[in-house]
Structure formats: structure tokens, C-alpha cells
VOPAGU-2260 file (C-alpha; in pm, 1 decimal, decimal comma):
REM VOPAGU-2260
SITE   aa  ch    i         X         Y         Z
SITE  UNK   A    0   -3834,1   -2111,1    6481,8
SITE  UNK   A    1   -3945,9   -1988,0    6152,6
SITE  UNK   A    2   -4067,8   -2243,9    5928,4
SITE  UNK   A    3   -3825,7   -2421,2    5822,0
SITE  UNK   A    4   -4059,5   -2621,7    5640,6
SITE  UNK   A    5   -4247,0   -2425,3    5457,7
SITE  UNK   A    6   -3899,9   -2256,0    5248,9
SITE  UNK   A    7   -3680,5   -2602,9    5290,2
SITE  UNK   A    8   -3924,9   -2879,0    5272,1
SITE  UNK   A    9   -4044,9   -2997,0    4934,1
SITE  UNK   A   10   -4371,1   -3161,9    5137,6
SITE  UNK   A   11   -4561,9   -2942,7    5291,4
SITE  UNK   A   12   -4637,0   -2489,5    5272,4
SITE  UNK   A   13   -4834,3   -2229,5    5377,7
SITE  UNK   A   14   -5093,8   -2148,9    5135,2
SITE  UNK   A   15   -5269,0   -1801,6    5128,8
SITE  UNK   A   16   -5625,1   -1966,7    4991,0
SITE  UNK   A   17   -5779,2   -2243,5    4876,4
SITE  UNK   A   18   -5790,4   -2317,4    4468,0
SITE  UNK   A   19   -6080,5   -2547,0    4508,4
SITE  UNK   A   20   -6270,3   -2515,5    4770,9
SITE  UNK   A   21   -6514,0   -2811,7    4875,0
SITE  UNK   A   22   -6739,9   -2822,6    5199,1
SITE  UNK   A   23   -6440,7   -2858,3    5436,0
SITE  UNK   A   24   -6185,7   -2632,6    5275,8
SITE  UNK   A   25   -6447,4   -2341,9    5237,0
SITE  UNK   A   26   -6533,5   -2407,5    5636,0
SITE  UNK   A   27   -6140,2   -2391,5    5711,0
SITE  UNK   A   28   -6106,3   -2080,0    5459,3
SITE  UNK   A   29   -6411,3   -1958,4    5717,2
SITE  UNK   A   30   -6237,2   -1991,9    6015,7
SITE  UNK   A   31   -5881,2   -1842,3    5916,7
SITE  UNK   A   32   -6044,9   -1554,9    5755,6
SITE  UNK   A   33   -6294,3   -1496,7    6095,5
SITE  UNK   A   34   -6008,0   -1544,1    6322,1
SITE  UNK   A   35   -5762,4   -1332,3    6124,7
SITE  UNK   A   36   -6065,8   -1044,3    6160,6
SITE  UNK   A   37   -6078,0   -1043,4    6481,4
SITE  UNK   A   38   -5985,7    -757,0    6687,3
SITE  UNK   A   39   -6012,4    -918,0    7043,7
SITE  UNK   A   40   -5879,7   -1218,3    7063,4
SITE  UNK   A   41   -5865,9   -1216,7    7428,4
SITE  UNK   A   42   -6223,7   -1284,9    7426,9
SITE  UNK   A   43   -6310,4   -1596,8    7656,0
SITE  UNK   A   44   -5950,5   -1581,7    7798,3
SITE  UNK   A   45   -5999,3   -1364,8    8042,6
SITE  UNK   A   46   -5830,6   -1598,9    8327,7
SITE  UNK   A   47   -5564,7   -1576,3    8151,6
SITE  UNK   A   48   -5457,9   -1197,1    8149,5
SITE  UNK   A   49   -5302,3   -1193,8    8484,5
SITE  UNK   A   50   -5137,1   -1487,4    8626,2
SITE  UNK   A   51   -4850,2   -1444,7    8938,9
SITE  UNK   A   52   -4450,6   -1560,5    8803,6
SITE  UNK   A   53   -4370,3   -1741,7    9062,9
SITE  UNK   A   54   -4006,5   -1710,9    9270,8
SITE  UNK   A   55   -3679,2   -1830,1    9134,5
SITE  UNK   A   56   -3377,9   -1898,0    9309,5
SITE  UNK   A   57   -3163,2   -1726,0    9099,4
SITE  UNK   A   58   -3126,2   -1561,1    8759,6
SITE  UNK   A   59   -3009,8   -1790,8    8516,4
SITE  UNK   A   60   -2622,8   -1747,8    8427,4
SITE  UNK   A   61   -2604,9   -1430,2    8670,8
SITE  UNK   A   62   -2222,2   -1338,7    8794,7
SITE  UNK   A   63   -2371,1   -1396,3    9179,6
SITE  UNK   A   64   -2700,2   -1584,8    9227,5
SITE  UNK   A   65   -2929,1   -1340,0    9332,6
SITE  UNK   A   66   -3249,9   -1482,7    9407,4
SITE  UNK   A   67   -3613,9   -1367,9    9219,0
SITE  UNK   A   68   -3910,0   -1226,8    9400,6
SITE  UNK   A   69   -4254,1   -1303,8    9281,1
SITE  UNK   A   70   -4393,2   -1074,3    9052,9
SITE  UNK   A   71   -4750,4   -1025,4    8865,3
SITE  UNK   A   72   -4779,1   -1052,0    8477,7
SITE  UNK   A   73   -5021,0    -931,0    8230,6
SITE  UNK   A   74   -5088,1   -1105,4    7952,0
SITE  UNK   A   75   -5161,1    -943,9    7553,8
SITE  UNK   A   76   -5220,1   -1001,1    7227,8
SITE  UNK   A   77   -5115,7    -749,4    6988,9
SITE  UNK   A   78   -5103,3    -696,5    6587,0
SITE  UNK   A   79   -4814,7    -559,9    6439,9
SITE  UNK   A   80   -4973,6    -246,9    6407,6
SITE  UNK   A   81   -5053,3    -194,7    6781,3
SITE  UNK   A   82   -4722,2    -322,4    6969,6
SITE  UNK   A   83   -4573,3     -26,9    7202,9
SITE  UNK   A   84   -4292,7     173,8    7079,4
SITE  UNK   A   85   -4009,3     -50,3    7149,8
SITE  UNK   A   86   -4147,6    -406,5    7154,5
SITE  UNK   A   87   -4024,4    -537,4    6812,6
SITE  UNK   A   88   -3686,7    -438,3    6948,7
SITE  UNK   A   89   -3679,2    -637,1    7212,1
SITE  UNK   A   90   -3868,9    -957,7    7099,6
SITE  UNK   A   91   -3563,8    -926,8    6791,1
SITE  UNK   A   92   -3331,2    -915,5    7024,4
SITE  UNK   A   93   -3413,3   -1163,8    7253,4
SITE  UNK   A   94   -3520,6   -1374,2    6933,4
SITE  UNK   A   95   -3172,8   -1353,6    6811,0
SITE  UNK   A   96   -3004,0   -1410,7    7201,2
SITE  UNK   A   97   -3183,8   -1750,3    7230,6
SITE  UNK   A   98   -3196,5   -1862,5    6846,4
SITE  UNK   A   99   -2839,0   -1703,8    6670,1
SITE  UNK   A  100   -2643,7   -1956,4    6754,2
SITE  UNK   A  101   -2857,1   -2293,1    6678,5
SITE  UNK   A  102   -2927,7   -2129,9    6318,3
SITE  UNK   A  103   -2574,3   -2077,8    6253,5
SITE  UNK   A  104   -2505,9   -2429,0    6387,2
SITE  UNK   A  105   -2770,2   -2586,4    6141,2
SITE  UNK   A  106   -2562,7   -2367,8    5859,6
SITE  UNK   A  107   -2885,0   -2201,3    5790,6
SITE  UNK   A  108   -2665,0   -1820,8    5874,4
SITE  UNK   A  109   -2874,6   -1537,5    6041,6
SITE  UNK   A  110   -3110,2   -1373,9    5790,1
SITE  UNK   A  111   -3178,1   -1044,8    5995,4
SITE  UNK   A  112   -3428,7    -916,8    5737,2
SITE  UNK   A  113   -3625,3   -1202,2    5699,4
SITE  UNK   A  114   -3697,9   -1179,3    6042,2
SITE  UNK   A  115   -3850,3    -830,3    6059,3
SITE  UNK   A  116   -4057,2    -916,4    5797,7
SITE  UNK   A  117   -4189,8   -1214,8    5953,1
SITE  UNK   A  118   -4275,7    -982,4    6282,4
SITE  UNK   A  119   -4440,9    -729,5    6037,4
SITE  UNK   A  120   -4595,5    -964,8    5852,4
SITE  UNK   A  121   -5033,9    -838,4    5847,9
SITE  UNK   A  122   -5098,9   -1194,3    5958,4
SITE  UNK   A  123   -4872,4   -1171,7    6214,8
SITE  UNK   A  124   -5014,2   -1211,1    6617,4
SITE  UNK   A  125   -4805,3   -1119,3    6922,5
SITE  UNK   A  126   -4894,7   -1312,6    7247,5
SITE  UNK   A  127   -4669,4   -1077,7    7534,2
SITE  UNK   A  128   -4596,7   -1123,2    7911,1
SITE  UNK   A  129   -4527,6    -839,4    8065,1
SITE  UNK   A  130   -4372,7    -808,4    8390,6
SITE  UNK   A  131   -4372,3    -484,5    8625,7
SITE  UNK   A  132   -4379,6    -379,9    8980,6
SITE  UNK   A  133   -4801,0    -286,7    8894,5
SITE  UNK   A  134   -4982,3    -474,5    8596,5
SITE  UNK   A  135   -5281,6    -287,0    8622,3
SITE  UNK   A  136   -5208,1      -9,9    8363,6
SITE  UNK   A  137   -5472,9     156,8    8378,2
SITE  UNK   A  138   -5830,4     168,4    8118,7
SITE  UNK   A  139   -5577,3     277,8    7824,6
SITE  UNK   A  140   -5371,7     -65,0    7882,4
SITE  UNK   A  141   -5686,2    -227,3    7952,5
SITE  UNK   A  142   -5821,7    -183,7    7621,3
SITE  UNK   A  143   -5544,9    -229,2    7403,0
SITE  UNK   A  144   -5439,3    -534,1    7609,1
SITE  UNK   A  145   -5590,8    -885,5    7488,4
SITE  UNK   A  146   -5518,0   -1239,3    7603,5
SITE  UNK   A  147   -5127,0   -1353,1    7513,4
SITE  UNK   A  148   -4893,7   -1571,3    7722,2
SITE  UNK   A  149   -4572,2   -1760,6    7575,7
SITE  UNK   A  150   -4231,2   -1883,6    7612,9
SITE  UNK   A  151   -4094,0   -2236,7    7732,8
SITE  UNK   A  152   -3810,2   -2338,7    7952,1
SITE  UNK   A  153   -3488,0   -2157,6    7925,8
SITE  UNK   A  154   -3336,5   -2057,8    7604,8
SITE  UNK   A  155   -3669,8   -2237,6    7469,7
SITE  UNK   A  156   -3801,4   -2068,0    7128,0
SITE  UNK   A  157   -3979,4   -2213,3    6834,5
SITE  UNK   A  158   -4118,1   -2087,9    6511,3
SITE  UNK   A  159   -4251,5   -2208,5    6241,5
SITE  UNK   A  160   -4037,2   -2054,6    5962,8
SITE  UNK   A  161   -3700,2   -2159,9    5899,5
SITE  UNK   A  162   -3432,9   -1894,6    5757,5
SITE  UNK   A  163   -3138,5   -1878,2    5505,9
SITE  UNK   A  164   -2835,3   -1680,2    5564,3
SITE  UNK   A  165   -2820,2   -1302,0    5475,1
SITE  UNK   A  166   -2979,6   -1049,9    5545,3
SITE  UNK   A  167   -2945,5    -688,1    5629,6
SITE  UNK   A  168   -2634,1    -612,7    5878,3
SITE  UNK   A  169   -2638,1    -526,0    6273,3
SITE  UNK   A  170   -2606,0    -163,5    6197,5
SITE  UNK   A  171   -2823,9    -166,3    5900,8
SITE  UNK   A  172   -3086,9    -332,5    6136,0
SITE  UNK   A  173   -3004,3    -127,8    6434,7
SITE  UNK   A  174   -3079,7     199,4    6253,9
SITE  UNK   A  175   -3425,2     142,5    6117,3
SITE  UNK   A  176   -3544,5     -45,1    6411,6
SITE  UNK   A  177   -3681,7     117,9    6731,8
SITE  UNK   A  178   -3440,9     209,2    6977,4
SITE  UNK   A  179   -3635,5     142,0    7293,4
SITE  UNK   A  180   -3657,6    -152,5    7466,0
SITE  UNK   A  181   -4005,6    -265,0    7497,0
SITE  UNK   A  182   -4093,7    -151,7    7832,0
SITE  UNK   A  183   -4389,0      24,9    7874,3
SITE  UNK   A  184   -4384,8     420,6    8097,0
SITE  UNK   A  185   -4644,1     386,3    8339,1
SITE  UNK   A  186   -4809,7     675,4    8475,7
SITE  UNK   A  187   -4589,4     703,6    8803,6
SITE  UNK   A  188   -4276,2     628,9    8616,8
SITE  UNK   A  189   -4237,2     288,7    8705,6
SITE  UNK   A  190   -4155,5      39,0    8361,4
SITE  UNK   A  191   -4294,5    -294,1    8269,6
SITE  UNK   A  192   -4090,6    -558,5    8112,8
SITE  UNK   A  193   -4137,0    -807,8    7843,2
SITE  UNK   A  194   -4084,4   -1149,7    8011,7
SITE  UNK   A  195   -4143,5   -1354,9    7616,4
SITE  UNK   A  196   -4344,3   -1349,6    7357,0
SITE  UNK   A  197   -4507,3   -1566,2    7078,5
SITE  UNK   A  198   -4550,7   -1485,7    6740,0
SITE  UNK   A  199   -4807,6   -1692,2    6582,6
SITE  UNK   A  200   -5066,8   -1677,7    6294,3
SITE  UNK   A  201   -5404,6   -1850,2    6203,0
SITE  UNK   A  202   -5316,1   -2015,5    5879,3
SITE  UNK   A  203   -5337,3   -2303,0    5584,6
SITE  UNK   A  204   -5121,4   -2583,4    5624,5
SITE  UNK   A  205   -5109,1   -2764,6    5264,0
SITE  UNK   A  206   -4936,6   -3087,7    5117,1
SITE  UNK   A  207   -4755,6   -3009,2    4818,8
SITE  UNK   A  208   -4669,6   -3264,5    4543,2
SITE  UNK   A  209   -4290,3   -3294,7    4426,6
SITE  UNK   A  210   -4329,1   -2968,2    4156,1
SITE  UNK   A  211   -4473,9   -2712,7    4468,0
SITE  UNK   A  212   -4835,2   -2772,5    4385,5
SITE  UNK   A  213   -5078,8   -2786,4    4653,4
SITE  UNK   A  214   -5210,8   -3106,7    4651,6
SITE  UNK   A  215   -5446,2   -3272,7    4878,6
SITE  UNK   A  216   -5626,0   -3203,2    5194,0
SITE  UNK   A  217   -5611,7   -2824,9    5356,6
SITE  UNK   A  218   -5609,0   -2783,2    5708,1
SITE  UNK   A  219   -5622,2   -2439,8    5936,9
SITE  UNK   A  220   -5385,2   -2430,7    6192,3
SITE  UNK   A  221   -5241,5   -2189,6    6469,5
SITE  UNK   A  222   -4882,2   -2171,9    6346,7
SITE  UNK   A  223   -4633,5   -2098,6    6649,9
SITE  UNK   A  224   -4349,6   -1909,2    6449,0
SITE  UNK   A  225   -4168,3   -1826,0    6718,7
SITE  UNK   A  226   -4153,3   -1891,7    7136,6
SITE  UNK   A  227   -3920,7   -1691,4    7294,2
SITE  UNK   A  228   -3849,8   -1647,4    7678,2
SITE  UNK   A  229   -3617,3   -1379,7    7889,3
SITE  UNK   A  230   -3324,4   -1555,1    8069,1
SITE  UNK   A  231   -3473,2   -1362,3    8415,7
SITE  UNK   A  232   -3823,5   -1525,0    8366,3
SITE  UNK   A  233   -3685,5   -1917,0    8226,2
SITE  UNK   A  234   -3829,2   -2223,8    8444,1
SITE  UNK   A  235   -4116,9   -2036,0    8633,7
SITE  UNK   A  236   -4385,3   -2220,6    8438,4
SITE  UNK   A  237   -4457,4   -1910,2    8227,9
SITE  UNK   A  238   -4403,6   -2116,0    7912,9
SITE  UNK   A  239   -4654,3   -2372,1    7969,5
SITE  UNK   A  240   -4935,7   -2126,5    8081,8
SITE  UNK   A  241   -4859,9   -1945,6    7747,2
SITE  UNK   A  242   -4903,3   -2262,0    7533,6
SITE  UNK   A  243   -5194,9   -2342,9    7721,0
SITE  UNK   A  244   -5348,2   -2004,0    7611,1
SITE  UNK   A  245   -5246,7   -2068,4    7255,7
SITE  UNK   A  246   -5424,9   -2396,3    7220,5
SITE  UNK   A  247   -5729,2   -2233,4    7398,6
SITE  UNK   A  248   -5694,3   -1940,6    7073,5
SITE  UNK   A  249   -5664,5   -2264,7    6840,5
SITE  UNK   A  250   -5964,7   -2405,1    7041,1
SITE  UNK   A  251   -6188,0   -2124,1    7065,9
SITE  UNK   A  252   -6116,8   -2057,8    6657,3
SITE  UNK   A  253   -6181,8   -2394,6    6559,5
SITE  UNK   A  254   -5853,5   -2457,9    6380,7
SITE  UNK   A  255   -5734,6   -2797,5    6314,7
SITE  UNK   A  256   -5458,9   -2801,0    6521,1
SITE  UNK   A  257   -5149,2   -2586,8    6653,1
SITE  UNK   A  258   -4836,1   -2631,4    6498,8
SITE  UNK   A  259   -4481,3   -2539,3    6530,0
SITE  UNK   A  260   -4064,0   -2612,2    6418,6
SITE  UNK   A  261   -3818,1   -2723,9    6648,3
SITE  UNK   A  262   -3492,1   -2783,8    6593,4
SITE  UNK   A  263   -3386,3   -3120,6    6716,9
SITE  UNK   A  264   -3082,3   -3057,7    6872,2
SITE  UNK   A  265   -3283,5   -2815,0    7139,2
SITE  UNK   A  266   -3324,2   -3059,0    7371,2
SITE  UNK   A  267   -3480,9   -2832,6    7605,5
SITE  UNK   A  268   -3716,8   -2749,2    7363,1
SITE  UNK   A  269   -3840,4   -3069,5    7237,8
SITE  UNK   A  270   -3865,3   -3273,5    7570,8
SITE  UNK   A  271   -4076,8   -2943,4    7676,5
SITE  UNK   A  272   -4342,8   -2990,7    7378,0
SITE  UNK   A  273   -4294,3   -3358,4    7323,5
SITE  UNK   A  274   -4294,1   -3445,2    7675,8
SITE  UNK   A  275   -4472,2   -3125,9    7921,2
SITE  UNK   A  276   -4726,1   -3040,2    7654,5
SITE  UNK   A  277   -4818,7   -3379,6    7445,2
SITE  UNK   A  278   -4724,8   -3275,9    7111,5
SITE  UNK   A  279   -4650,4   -3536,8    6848,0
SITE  UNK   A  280   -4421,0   -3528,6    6552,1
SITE  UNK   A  281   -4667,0   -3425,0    6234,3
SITE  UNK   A  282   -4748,2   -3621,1    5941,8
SITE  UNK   A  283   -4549,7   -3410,1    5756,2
SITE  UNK   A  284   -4198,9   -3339,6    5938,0
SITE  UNK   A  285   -3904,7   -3464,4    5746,0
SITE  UNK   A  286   -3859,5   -3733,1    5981,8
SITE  UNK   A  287   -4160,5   -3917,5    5781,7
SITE  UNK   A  288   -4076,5   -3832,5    5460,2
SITE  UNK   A  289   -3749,5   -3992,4    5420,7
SITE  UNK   A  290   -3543,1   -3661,6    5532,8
SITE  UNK   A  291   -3357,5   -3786,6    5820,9
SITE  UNK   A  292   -3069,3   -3577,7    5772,2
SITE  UNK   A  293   -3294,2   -3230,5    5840,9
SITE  UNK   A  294   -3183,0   -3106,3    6146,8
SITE  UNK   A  295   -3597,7   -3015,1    6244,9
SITE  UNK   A  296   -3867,9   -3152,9    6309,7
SITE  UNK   A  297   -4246,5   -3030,0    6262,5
SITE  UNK   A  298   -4449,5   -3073,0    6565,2
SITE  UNK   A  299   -4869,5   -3054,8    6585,7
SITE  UNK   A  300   -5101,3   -3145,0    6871,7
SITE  UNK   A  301   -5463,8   -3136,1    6728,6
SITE  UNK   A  302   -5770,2   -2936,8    6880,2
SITE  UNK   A  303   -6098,0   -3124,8    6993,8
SITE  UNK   A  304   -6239,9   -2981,0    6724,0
SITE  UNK   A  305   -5981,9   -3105,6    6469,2
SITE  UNK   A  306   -5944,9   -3426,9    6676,3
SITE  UNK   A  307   -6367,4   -3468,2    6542,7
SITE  UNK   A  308   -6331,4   -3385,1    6217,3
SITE  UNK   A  309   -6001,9   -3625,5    6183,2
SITE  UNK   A  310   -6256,5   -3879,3    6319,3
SITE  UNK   A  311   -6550,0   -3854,5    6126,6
SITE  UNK   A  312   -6345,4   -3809,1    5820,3
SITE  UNK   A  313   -6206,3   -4160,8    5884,5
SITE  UNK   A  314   -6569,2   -4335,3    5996,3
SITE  UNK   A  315   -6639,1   -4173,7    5630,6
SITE  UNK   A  316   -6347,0   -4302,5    5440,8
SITE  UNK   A  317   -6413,3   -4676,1    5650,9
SITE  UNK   A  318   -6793,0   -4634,5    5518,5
SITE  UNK   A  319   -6713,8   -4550,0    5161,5
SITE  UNK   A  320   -6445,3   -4855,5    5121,3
């Protein structure tokens, strides 16, 4: 989900730089800035670009079960500025398929809008499995291509950025977005398909005080704004080998730790990051803050190099006392 947090919550925000930056916070500021710069972040993923979907028995909610053959997919990381013609489209719309109707049920509405700005956002990182009949694409998809993988189990998303209602209408949307669906032409006509996506950002994560101020300790972070997965591709294990490639980014960037918003009644959702992939409810979800009644929760799991510093900033604070 979006983050909920970071427009709701009066404890915690994104911050866009540091005020005062000591050792630490200039080292994070370091890191965010270096990882934001990079144009390959696919680099040291490499076993990670093509991995084979396994078989399903069926589609998921299909009229008659018809069972799923085995298929190759590439994965990609792409900016804003270099997703195909057509990919925005569909990660909206399949955005919207698996997320309308929890947002409407939290009474947060649909803020259309909000959401296209989030995808364009500069910061903005797309992590895309595509699905075809033939991955290899060719030295033109080779080079744009990067490392990417995402989604969870069925009807599984997550951001980190949680939305009001509003927002620009269907039509309104529909007529500036693009019209194609996010499949890529390959050179003997066959089409590759977006199995999910994650939208995600390298980021401050900040402790505000009661006015808004940034108070405290700043940490970088991997932000997971959004993890989204195509009914056809659900419970295939695609979603796990895409957070696995996230925390290798977070890893490999030296951020703190990866974080992300879940909404708590997704079930699915949070027994698949609290339980499959070992995250932990953060320090600063409304749960620990005396907000019981939000209907999120902020997840983290830290890196090993966050885990270190978290250490050695304790054996420091033990010495010092």
C-alpha cells in the first residue's frame, strides 16, 4: 500500500534530507543519494533475472479450471522514465483490481491521482516480472532490463503510502493514461506479460515529534510502496523470489532496513510477510504508539548491515551509561 503512515500517522515520515547531519546521518544521506544514482541496479543480481514460474493447477477464480503450464520469467528494474509504452497502465490497473476494495473498506476512498503520481514519482523504482512464450528479448531488452522480481500470494499488494479519497475520475484517468496494456511486441510477434510488479524507493525514514518536526534518529530504508501480483501468476512462489531480490537491493545498498504498509485485515498479506518472509511489526507502526484503532500496520525486517549498526549503536549507548 501507499504509506499510510507517512500522510496519517503523526509518528513517523519520509524526509527528503537530513537538517543536521552527524557521522551516521551524512553516511545514510550517502547511501540514498548513491543508490538513487544508480542506473543498474541489477548489478550483482544477475541470478535473479530469469527464474522458471512454476505450474498451477488452475487460474485463480477462472469460470472452468484450466490448468497453467510452466513458463520462463524475466526479471527488471525500471525508472519511471524507461517503463515500455503501456506498463503504468497495467501495474494501475492491476493496483486498483487487488487494492480498490480494502481502501474503500478502511474509508480511506480511491484517490486515482495520487496514485499516478506516486508511480511517476523521480524516486520512484519498478521491480517487473514478465512472462512470455520467449524471455530472451533480444540485446535491446537486455540492456534496458535490470534485476526486479515482486508480488506475494494472491490478491497480495503492499505499499508504503496510504491514500485519501478523491482523485481524478475513471474517464479522466483513462484518457491521459496509456492505452496499452503493458505487454511488450517481440520481434516475431509474440507478447510478454506483466506477471506483478513492485514499486519501491531508497529513502529516509524519520521520527517526527507531535508538531511534524523531524526529530531523532534517521534511518535509510528500501520502502516497498506497493506489491502487486496478476490473479494468473498468484501462489507460484513468484512473490517470495521477488522479496528476496528486494532485500538483496536493500543489502547490496547498505540501507537500514526494508520497509513496507499492510493493511491488517489482508490476512493473506500479513501471514505472507510476518510469517513466509520474517518481518516484524516496526518501532513505529501505530500498533506501538497507542493507535490501535488504525486499520495498518508498518512492517520492517532489517539488513545485516543495519542489523550491525543497530548493534554497535547499542554496545555504544551500554558503554556511555
Amino acid at each position: 500500500m501507499p504509506s499510510a503512515k507517512k500522510q496519517r500517522s503523526k509518528k513517523k515520515k519520509a524526509a527528503p534530507a537530513a537538517p543536521k547531519r552527524s557521522p551516521a546521518v551524512a553516511a545514510a544521506a550517502s547511501r540514498i543519494e548513491a543508490a538513487n544514482a544508480t542506473l543498474d541496479l541489477s548489478a550483482g543480481l544477475e541470478a535473479f533475472l530469469t527464474i522458471d514460474l512454476p505450474a498451477a493447477a488452475a487460474v485463480s477464480g477462472a469460470a472452468s479450471p484450466t490448468p497453467v503450464p510452466a513458463e520462463p520469467v524475466r526479471l527488471e528494474i525500471r525508472s519511471p522514465k524507461t517503463l515500455l509504452d503501456g506498463d503504468a497502465q497495467v501495474m494501475y490497473d492491476l493496483l486498483k483490481s487487488n487494492m480498490h476494495d480494502m481502501y474503500m473498506a478502511a474509508g480511506w476512498g480511491w484517490n486515482k491521482a495520487e496514485k499516478w503520481r506516486e508511480m511517476e514519482h523521480r524516486d520512484s523504482r519498478f521491480l517487473i516480472a514478465r512472462c512470455g512464450a520467449e524471455v530472451d528479448s533480444g540485446p535491446e531488452a537486455a540492456a534496458a532490463a535490470v534485476a526486479g522480481l515482486r508480488v506475494a500470494e494472491e490478491g497480495v499488494s503492499e505499499s508504503s503510502a496510504m491514500n485519501g479519497a478523491g482523485g481524478a475520475t475513471d474517464s479522466e484517468e483513462e484518457a491521459r493514461a496509456p492505452s496499452r496494456r503493458g505487454e511488450e511486441r517481440k520481434p516475431g510477434g509474440a507478447r510478454e506479460r506483466i506477471a506483478g510488479y513492485c514499486d519501491f524507493r531508497f529513502a529516509w525514514d524519520q521520527d517526527e515529534n507531535e508538531d511534524g518536526e523531524g526529530v531523532g534518529g534517521m534511518e535509510d530504508v528500501l520502502y516497498v510502496y506497493e506489491l502487486q501480483v496478476a490473479p494468473w501468476a498468484t501462489r507460484r512462489g513468484l512473490g517470495r523470489r521477488m522479496m528476496q531480490a528486494i532485500e538483496l537491493l536493500a543489502n547490496r545498498h547498505g540501507m537500514t532496513k526494508v520497509m513496507l504498509t499492510v493493511f491488517k485485515e489482508n490476512r493473506q498479506a500479513m501471514s505472507f510477510y510476518t510469517k513466509k518472509m520474517k518481518y516484524g511489526v516496526d518501532k513505529d507502526s501505530p500498533s506501538n504508539w497507542d493507535q490501535p484503532d488504525e486499520v495498518y500496520e508498518i512492517l520492517s525486517k532489517p539488513t545485516r548491515q543495519g542489523a550491525a549498526r543497530t548493534k554497535k549503536a547499542q554496545r555504544t549507548a551500554t558503554l556511555l551509561d
